[in-house]
C-alpha positions in Angstrom: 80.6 116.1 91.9 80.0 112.3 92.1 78.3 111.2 95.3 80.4 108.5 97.6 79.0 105.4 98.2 79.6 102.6 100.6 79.6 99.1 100.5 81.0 96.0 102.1 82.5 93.2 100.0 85.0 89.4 100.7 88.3 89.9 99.1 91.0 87.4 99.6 89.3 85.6 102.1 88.4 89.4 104.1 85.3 91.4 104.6 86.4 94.3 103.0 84.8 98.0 102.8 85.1 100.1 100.0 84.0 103.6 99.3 82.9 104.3 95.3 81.8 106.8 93.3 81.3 106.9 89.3 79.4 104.8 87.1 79.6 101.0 88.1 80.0 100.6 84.2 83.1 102.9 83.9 87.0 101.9 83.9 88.0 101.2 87.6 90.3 103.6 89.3 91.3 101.6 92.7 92.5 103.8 95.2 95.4 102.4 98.4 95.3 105.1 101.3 98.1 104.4 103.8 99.2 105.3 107.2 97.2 106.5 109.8 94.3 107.3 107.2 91.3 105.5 106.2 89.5 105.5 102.8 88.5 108.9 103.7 91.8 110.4 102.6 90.6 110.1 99.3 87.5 111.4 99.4 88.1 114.5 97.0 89.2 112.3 94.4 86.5 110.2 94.6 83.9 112.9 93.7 86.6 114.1 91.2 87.1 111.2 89.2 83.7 109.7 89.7 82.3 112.7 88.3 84.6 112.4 85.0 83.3 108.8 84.6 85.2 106.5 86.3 84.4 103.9 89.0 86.8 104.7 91.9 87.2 102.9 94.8 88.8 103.4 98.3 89.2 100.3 99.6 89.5 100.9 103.7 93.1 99.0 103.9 93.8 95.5 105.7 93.8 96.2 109.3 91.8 100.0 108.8 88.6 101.6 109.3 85.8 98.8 108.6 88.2 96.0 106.8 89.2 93.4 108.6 92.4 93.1 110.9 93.8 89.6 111.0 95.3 88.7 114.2 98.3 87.1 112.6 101.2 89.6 112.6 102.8 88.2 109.7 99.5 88.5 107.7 100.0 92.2 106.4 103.3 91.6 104.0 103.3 93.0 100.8 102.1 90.1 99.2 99.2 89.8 101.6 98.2 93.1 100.4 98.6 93.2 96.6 96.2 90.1 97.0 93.8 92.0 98.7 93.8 94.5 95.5 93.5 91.9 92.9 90.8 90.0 95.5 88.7 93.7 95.0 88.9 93.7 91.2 87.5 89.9 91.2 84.6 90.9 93.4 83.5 93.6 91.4 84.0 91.6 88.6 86.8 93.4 86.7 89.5 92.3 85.1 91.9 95.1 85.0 92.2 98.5 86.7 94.6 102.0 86.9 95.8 101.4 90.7 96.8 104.9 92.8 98.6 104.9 96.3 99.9 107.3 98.8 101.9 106.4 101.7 102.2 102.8 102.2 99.3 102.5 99.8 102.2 103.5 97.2 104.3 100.7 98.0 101.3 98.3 98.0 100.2 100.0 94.0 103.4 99.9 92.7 104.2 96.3 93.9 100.7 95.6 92.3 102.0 96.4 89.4 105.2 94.3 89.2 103.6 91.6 90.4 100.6 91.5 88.8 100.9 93.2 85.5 98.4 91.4 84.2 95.8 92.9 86.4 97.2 96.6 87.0 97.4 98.1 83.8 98.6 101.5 84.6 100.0 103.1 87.9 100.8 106.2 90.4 101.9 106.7 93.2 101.7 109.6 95.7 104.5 111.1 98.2 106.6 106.9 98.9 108.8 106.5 95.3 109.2 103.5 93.7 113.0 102.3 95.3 115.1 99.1 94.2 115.0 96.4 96.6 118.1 96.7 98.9 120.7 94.7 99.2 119.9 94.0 103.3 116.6 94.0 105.4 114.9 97.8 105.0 115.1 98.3 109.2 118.5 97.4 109.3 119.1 99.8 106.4 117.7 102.5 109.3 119.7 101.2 111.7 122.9 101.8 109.7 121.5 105.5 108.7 120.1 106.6 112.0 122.3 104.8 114.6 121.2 105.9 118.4 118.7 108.3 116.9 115.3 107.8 117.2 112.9 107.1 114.4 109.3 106.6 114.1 109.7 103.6 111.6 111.8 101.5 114.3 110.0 102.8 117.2 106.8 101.0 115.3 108.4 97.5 115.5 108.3 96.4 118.9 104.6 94.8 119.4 102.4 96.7 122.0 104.8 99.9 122.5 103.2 102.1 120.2 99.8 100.8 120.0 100.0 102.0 123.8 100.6 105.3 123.4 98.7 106.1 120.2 95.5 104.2 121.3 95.5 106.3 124.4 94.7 109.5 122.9 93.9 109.1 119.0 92.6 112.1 118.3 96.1 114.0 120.1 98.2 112.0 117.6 96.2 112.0 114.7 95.8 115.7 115.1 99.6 116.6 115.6 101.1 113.9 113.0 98.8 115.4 110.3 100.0 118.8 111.2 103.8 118.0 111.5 104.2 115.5 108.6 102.2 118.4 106.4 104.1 121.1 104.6 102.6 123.8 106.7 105.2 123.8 109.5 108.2 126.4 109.5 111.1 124.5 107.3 113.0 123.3 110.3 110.2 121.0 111.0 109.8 119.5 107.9 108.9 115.8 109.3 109.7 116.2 112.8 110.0 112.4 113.5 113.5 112.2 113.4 116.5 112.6 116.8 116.5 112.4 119.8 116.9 109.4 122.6 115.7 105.9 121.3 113.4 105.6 123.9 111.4 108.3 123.5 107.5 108.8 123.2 106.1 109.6 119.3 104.0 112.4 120.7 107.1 113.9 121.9 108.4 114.7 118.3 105.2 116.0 116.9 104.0 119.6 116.7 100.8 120.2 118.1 99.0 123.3 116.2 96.4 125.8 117.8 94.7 126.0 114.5 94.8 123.5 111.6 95.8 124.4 108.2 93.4 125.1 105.6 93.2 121.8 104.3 91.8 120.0 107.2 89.6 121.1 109.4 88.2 119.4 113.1 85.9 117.4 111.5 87.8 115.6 109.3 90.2 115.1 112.3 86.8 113.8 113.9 86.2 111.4 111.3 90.0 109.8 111.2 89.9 109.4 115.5 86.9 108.1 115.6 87.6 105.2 113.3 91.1 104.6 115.5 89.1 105.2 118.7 87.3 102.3 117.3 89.7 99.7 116.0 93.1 100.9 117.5 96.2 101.3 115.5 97.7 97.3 115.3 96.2 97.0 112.1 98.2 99.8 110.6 101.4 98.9 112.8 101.3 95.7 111.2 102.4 97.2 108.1 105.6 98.5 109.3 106.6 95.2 111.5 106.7 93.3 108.0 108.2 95.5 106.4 111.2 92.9 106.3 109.5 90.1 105.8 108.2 91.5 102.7 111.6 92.4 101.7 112.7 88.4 102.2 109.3 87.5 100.6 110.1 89.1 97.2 113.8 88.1 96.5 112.6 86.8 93.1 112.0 90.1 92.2 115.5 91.6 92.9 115.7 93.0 89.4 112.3 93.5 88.3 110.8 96.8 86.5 107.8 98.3 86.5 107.2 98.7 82.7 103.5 100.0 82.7 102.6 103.6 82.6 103.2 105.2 85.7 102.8 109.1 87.1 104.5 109.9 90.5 103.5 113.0 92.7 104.6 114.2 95.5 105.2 117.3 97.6 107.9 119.4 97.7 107.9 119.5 101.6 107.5 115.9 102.4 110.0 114.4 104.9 109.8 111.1 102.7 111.5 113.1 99.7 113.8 114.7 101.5 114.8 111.4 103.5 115.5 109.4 99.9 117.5 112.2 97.6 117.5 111.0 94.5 114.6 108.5 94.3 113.5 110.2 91.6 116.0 110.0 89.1 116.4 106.3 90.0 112.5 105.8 89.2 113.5 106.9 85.3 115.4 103.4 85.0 113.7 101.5 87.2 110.3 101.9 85.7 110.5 102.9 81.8 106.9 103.5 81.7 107.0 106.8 84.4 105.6 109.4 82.1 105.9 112.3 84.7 107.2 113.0 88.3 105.8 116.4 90.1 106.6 117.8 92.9 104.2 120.1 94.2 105.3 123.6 96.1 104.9 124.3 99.8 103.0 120.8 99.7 103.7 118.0 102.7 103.3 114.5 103.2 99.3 114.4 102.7 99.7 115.0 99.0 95.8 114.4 97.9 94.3 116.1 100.7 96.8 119.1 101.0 96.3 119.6 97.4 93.8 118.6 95.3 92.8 120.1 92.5 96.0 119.6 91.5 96.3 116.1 92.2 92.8 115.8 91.0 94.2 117.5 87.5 97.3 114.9 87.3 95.8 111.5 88.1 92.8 113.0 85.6 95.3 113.8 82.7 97.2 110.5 83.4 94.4 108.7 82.8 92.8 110.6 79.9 96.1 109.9 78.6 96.1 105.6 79.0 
C-alpha cells in the first residue's frame, strides 16, 4: 500500500491541506470528503489508488480539519467550492484530473464537472446523486416535504444553534451520527434524523452504540473529534446554510448535463437513497456519460469507509477504464 503524505498548499486565495499518496508524476485522482469528516475518510483509498499509480489527493474541505474557514457565511456556496478544486489542480500544476466525492463532497465533484468540464475530465460520486436543479429553493423544498417534522438539514440553518450543541461534546456526536447514519443499525433506524418536535436537540435522534461496527474503531473516532474539538463545526455548517444560495447562484445552469464519464455508488442502506427514490433513474438522462450505478448490500451512509475493497475495486475499474 502507498504511504499518505501531508502537505499544505494556497488555493483560491486559501491555505489548504491535502493528504497524497501515488507517484507525484501519475494522473491525479482528487478526492472531496463531506460532512462531518475530514480528509481522513478517504484514507483507504488513498493507499489503494496510490498504490495502483495514481496521485490522489484528499483535500481537507473549506472550513475542515487544517483548511481554512472563512468567516464570511456566504463564502462556502457551490461555486466557492468548485473553485477551491480547480485552485488545487493549479497548485500542483495539473491541468486536468478524475474528481471523486461523498456526501457533500458529491455535490461539490459533480458540480465540478458541469461547470468546469474543461478541468474535470471524468467523475463519481458516492452515496448524494446527481439531482436536477429544482424549480424552488432546496430548504423550502424540505419544508414542503417534512412540514412540522424535524430534520437535521433545517435544524443546521439557524447560525449558532447547532454549532452549540455539537461543539459541546464532539466526540458524543461524531461517535453516534457515524453509527446511526451507517447501515449497521436494525432497519427501522435506517437514518434516524428524521420526526419528531422542531425544536428538538440532534443528539436526541441519534443512536448511541456500546460497541462500534467493524469498520470503525475508537481511534478513528479519536482522530475525527479531535480535529472538531479543534476547529468546531461552523465550517462544515456553512455548507448547509448556502445551500440556497448556491441554488440562486447557478440558475444559468437550469438545464445543464453532465456529459463526462461518471460512476455513482452508493449503499443500499443509506437514508440519502431512501429519502430521493428514483434519483437514480433520473441520473441516466441527466448525465449521458454515467457508465454504472451500484448499490452496495447492507452498506450505509459512509460508503468508502463501510466498504472498501469494494469501493476501492469500482473507482479502480472506472478509472482503468477512462
Amino acid at each position: 500500500m502507498s504511504e499518505i503524505r501531508h502537505r499544505e498548499i494556497q488555493a483560491n486565495g486559501l491555505r489548504m491541506h491535502l493528504a497524497e499518496a501515488g507517484p507525484d508524476e501519475g494522473a491525479l485522482v482528487l478526492l472531496c470528503h463531506g460532512f462531518p469528516e475530514s480528509w481522513y475518510s478517504w484514507r483507504h483509498q488513498l493507499r489503494a489508488l496510490g498504490a495502483a499509480g495514481w496521485h490522489v489527493v484528499a483535500p481537507d474541505m473549506r472550513g475542515y480539519g487544517r483548511t481554512e474557514a472563512p468567516e464570511d457565511g456566504r463564502a462556502y456556496t457551490q461555486l466557492h467550492l468548485v473553485a477551491d478544486m480547480v485552485g488545487v489542480l493549479d497548485a500542483l500544476g495539473t491541468a486536468q484530473a478524475v474528481i471523486v466525492g461523498h456526501d457533500w463532497g458529491a455535490p461539490v465533484a459533480w458540480n465540478s464537472a458541469l461547470l468546469r468540464p474543461d478541468r474535470f475530465r471524468a467523475v463519481a460520486g458516492l452515496s448524494v446523486p446527481w439531482t436536477p436543479r429544482t424549480p424552488i429553493a432546496p430548504t423550502q423544498v424540505m419544508k414542503m416535504i417534512f412540514g412540522d417534522q424535524w430534520f437535521y438539514f433545517l435544524y443546521f440553518q439557524e447560525p449558532g444553534k447547532a454549532e452549540a450543541e455539537l461543539d459541546a461534546n464532539a466526540r458524543l456526536f461524531l461517535r453516534s451520527f457515524l453509527y446511526t447514519a451507517s447501515g449497521d443499525p436494525p432497519p427501522e433506524s435506517l437514518l434516524g434524523l428524521v420526526g419528531g418536535p422542531k425544536d428538538g436537540r440532534m443528539i436526541d435522534h441519534l443512536l448511541r452504540p456500546e460497541r462500534l461496527p467493524a469498520w470503525i474503531d475508537e481511534t478513528d473516532v479519536d482522530f475525527y473529534a479531535g480535529e472538531f474539538e479543534r476547529t468546531g463545526f461552523r465550517g462544515g455548517l456553512q455548507w448547509y446554510r448556502c445551500a440556497d444560495l448556491s441554488w440562486e447562484l447557478t440558475a444559468a445552469w437550469n438545464d445543464a448535463r453532465i456529459l463526462q464519464p461518471a460512476l455513482f455508488v452508493a449503499g443500499e442502506r443509506d437514508g440519502v437513497i431512501a429519502m430521493t427514490p428514483g434519483a437514480i433513474d433520473g441520473m441516466k438522462q441527466a448525465m449521458p456519460g454515467l457508465r454504472r450505478a451500484v448499490l452496495l448490500p447492507g452498506c450505509g451512509h459512509w460508503t468508502q469507509q463501510e466498504r472498501p475493497d469494494d469501493v476501492n475495486r469500482e473507482l479502480l475499474s472506472f478509472l482503468a477504464s477512462l
